[in-house]
N, C-alpha and C positions, 0 to 999 in steps of 0.2 A: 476322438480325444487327442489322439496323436497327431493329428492335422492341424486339431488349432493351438495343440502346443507347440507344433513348426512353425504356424504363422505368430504366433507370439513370442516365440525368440527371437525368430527374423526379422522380426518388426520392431522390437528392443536393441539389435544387433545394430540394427541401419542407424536408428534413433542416437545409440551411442558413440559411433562410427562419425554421424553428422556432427554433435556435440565437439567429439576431438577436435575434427578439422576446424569449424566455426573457432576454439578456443586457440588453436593454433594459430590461425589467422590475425585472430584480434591483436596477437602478444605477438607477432613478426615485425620488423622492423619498420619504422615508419616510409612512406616516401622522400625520395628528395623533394617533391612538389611540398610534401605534407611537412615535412622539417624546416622548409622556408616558409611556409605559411605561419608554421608555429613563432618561430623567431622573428616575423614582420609583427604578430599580433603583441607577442612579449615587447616590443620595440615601442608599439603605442600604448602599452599598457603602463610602462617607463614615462613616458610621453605625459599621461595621466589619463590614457585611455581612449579606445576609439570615437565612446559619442561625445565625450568632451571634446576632441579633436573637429568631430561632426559639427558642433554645434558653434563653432568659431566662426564667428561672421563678416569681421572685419578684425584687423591686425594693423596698429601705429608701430613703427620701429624709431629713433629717433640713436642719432651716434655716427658716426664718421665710416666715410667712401674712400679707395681709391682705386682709383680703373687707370689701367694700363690697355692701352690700346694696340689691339695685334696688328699686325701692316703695315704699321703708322711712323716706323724708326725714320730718324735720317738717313740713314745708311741701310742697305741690305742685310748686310748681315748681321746686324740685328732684327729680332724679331719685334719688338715692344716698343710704345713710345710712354717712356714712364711717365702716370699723371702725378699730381700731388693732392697726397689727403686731401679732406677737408668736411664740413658739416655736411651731414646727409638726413633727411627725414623721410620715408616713405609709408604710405597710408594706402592699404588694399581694402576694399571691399568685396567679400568674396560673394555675395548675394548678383552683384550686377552680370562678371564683376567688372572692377572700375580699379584705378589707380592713380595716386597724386605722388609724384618724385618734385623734393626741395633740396636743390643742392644749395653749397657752400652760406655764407654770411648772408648773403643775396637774397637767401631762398628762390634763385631761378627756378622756374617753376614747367615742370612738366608732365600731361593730362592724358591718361589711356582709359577707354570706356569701351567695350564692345558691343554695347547699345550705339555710343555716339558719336566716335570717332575716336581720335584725340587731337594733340598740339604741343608744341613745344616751343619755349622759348631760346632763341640763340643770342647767347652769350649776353641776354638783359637788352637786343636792340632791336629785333625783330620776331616776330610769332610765323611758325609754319606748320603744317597740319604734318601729323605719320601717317606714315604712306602705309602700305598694305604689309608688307614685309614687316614691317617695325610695330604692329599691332597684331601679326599671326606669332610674334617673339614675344609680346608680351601674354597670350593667352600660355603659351607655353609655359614660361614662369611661374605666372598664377595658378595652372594645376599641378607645377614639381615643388611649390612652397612648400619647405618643410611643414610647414601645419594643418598641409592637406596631402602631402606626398602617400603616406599612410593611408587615409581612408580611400583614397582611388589605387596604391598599391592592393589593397586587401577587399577593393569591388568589385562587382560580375565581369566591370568592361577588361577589367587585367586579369593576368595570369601568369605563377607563378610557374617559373621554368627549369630552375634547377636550383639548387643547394650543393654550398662545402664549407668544410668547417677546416680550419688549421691553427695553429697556433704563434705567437708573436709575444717574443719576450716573457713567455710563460703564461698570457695572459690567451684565453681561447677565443678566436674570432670567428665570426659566420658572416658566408656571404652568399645571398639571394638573389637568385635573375627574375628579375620581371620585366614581363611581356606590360610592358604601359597602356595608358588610356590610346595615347596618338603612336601606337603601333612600335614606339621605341623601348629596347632590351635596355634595363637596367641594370648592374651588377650594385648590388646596396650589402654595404660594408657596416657589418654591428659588431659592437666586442671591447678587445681593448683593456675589459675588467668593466663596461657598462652595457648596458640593453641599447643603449638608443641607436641612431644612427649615424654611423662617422664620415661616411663619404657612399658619393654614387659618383659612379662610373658609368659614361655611355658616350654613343659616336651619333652625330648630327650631320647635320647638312648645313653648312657654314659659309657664307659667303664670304673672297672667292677661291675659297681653297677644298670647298666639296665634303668630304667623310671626315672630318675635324674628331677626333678623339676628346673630350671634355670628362673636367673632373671634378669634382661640388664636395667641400670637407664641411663638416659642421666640429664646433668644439664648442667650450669655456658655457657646458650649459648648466641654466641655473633654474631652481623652483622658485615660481611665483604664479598666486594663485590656485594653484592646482595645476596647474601645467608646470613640464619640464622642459625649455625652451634654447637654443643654441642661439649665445650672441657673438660669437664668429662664425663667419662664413668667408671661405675662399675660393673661388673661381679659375682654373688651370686648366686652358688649352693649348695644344700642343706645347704640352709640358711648361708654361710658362704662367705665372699669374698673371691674370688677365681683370682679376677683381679682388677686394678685400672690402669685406662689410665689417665691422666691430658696434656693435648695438650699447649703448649706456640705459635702455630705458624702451621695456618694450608693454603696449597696452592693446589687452583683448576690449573688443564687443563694447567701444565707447561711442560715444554721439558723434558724427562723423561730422567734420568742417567741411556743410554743401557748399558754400560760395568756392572751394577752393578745387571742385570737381565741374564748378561751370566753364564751358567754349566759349571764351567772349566773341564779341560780334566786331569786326572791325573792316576797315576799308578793304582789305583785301578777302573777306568772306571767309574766316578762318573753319568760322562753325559749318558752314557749307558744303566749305571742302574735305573738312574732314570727315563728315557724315557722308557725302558721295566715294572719298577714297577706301571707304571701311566695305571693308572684302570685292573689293573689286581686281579683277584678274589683269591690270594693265595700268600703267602709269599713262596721266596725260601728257603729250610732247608737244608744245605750241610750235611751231615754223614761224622766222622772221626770217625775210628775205634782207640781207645785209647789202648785196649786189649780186647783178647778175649768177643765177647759179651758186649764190653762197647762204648758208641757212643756218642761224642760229635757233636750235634745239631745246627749247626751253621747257623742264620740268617741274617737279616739286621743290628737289632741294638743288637738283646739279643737273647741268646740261650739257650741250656737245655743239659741234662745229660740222658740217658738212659741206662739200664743195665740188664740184660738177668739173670734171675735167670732157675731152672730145671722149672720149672710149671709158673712161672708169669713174668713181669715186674716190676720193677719199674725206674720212672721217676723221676729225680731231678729238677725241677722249671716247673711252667706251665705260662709263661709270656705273655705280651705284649694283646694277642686280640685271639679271637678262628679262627680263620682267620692263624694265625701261627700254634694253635694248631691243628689243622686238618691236614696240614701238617706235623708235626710232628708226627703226628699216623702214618698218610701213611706211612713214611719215616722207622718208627720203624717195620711195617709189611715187608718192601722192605727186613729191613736188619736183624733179629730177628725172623720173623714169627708170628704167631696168637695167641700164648701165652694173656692171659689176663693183661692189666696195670692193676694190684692191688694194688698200692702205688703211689701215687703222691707226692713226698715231697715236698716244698715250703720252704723257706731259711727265710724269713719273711712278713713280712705283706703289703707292699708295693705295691700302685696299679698296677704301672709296673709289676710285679714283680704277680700279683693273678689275672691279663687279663686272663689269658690263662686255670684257674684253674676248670670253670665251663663245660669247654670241656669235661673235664677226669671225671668227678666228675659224667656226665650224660652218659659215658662210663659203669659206674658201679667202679670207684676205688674210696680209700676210700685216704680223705686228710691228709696227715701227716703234723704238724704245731706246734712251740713251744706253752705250755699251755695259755702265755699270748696273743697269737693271737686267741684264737679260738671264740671271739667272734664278731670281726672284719670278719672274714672268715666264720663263719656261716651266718650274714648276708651277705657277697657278692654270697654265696651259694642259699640265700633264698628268695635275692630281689627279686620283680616282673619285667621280661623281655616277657611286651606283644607289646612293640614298635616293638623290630627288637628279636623275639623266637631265643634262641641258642637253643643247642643239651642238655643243663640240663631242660629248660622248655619246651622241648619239648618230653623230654622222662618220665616225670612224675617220675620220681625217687626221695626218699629222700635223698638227699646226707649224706655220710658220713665222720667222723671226728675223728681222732686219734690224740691224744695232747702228746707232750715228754715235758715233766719238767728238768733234766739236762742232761740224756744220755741216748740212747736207740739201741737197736741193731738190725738188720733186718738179718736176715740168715735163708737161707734152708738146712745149713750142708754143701754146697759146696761155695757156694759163701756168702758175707758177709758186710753188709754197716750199719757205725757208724755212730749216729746223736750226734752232741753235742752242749748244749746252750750256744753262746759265750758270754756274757753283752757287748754289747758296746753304744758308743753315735751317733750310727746312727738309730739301731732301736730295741727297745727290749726285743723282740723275735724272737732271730736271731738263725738260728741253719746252721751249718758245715758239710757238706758231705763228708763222708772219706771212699775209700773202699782201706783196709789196705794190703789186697795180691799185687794189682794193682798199689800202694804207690799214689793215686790221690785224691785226693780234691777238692769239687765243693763249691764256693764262688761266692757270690755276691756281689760288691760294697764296698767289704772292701779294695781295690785297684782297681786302673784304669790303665790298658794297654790294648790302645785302637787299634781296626787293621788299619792298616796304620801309626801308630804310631812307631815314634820313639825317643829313647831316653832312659831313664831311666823311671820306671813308677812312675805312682804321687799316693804320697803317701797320706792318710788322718789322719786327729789324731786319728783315730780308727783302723787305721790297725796295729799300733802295737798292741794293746788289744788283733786283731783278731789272730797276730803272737804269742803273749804270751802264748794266750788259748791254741792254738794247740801243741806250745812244752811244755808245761806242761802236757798236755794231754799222752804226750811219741808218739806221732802219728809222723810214718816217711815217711814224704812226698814227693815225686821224682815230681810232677807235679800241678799245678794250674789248673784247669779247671776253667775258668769264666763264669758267667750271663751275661760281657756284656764284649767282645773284646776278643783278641789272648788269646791261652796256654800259661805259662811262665811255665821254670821253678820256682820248691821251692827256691833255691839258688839265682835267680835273685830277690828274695822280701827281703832275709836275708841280701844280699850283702846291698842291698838298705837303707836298715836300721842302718846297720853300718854305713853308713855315717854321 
């Protein structure tokens, strides 16, 4: 008897023993993981709840844009090229998904599908497909949209990473790292005196400035429907607005306007191209042999100049993303051979326009760049790129930098390329490619004739400046070669002028 009254204390003793711990456990402090999770689900529950959130299939926004464009100033030191408001519509479908952007009065119209490519129209006078970069930006978008941020922060493929709570103006705020769908940490800012969400915080890979810090605020939100919906939205990279959305009118889960998500079919095979461009690892680069050893580089949106001296290369613009630039090495090897790019020259400072520059730069060629660029272009040479490594941080090389102040000369005795500083009001360190046997000229942006265009070309207040410099210069020019659209002749910009 005294046995199994041992074994029945001790078996009660354990029983009660487990009990505490278990009850201890449960009433301990939550996780940080567990505390973030809780305040993302109270977030969309604010929201009007997760399968409400789920079950949103398409999103019209309709209300005013203005994008400020980073890279884009006149001058260096500034960062932004201020745009101006204006009408904005945009219509997601998150099923495909697909999207249709309507800017201004116009409704310029432009088409992303990651079934089908997409297309854009520029500036109302010519269509051109997105390229592969400009369609892996827009998936991106489509899964951080506030009205899906939520259900893929709080899915299997994320993960919540830490939690803290502080306080602002008395009012208590909390803020959640999550581990994203596409492997990006987000810091998600709730509080304020509301549930929802007021800003995400995260660092990307930004062309061409590399680990780009970005900041995304949501405000001014309002119930409609059952959902509670933010119709400001603000956009700030490296500390600068970069976007403002203001929303007057926004509609869930309506009949979707298909005509306005079709790729038309036009002479230059818009639908085709952009069906072929959609995830493809490499932009196409045509070769036009201009003269002997001289090659216009022709791609989707922007091109380049290359030119065969006895012993090296050099290149005239390094644009858009290293993704073009790599093809355009190849493309130089197909038609030129092994000779080294020793000279990069770059027209001006402009992001578009210094994408491409870090390619050649980890090549071993040294950058040639007006004096007032060079410190704008040192940094894009220098930023840290440990998100997505190009071929300069991965080659461990210091890049190099060559600055022209008003004219400078490139010649090996036989062949021969003049740079000249032009001033104008687009961008301040602008320099002119001229190889004078050849009578050809490579130009950026100081005129637009665009391919598929036609008409006269459009002129800007700066292209006279940029026509003055050169006939002053005595430079006799027989051809255009552009950064971004068709060869004109010289005579077709002088005609243009006269008028």
């Amino acid at each position: 008897m005294r046995t199994r009254g041992f074994k029945f204390h001790h078996t009660f003793g354990v029983l009660f023993v487990s009990f505490i711990l278990s009850f201890q456990l449960n009433c301990s402090s939550p996780t940080p993981q567990e505390q973030g999770r809780q305040v993302l689900e109270d977030a969309a529950e604010a929201m009007g709840g997760l399968e409400t959130l789920r079950g949103i299939e398409n999103i019209t926004r309709r209300g005013n844009r203005q994008s400020n464009s980073l890279g884009q100033a006149r001058v260096t030191a500034e960062r932004l090229l201020i745009g101006s408001p204006g009408a904005y519509t945009q219509i997601i479908d998150f099923t495909v998904p697909r999207e249709v952007n309507l800017s201004g009065e116009r409704e310029i119209i432009t088409v992303a599908d990651a079934a089908r490519g997409g297309y854009r129209d520029v500036q109302g006078r010519a269509l051109r497909p997105l390229e592969p970069g400009q369609m892996e930006g827009y998936q991106k978008e489509w899964d951080r949209d506030i009205v899906k941020f939520l259900v893929h922060a709080l899915g299997s493929e994320s993960s919540i990473e830490g939690y803290e709570s502080t306080e602002v103006d008395g009012q208590p705020v909390h803020i959640t790292q999550v581990r994203y769908i596409d492997g990006t940490l987000y810091k998600v800012t709730m509080g304020h005196g509301s549930d929802v969400i007021s800003k995400l915080e995260f660092t990307e890979e930004r062309n061409p400035y590399g680990d780009l810090d970005k900041e995304r605020s949501f405000s001014n939100y309002l119930e409609m429907g059952g959902l509670t919906l933010p119709f400001t939205e603000t956009t700030r990279e490296m500390g600068e607005v970069t976007r403002m959305l203001e929303w007057t009118e926004i509609t869930i889960n309506q009949d979707l306007p298909e005509e306005r998500f079709e790729i038309p079919e036009t002479e230059l095979s818009i639908r085709e191209r952009a069906q072929a461009l959609l995830g493809a690892d490499t932009l196409p680069v045509e070769p036009t042999e201009l003269a002997p050893g001289v090659y216009l580089g022709e791609s989707v949106s922007m091109n380049n100049m290359w030119v065969e001296f006895d012993e090296f290369i050099l290149v005239a613009e390094g644009p858009n993303n290293e993704r073009q630039s790599l093809e355009v090495i190849r493309q130089i090897r197909e038609t030129v051979g092994d000779k080294p790019i020793r000279y990069l020259v770059t027209t001006h400072h402009h992001a578009d326009h210094t994408g491409g520059i870090r390619t050649y730069a980890g090549g071993g060629a040294i950058v040639v760049t007006h004096a007032n660029n060079e410190e704008i272009i040192r940094e894009i040479l220098t930023r840290p790129h440990t998100l997505k490594p190009d071929l300069l941080a991965e080659s461990g090389l210091e890049p190099q930098i060559e600055t022209v102040d008003e004219r400078q000369t490139i010649s090996d005795g036989t062949r021969t390329v003049e740079l000249l500083h032009v001033p104008n009001a687009h961008a301040d360190g602008y320099l002119a490619i001229y190889l004078p046997r050849e009578g050809l000229i490579f130009q950026s942006d100081m005129l637009s004739i665009l391919q598929g265009e036609t008409g006269d070309p459009v002129l800007r207040p700066y292209t006279r400046e940029f026509y003055d410099a050169v006939v002053k210069e005595g430079w006799r020019v027989n051809q255009i070669v552009p950064g971004h659209g068709r060869i004109a002749p010289w005579k077709e910009l002088a005609d243009a002028l006269k008028e």
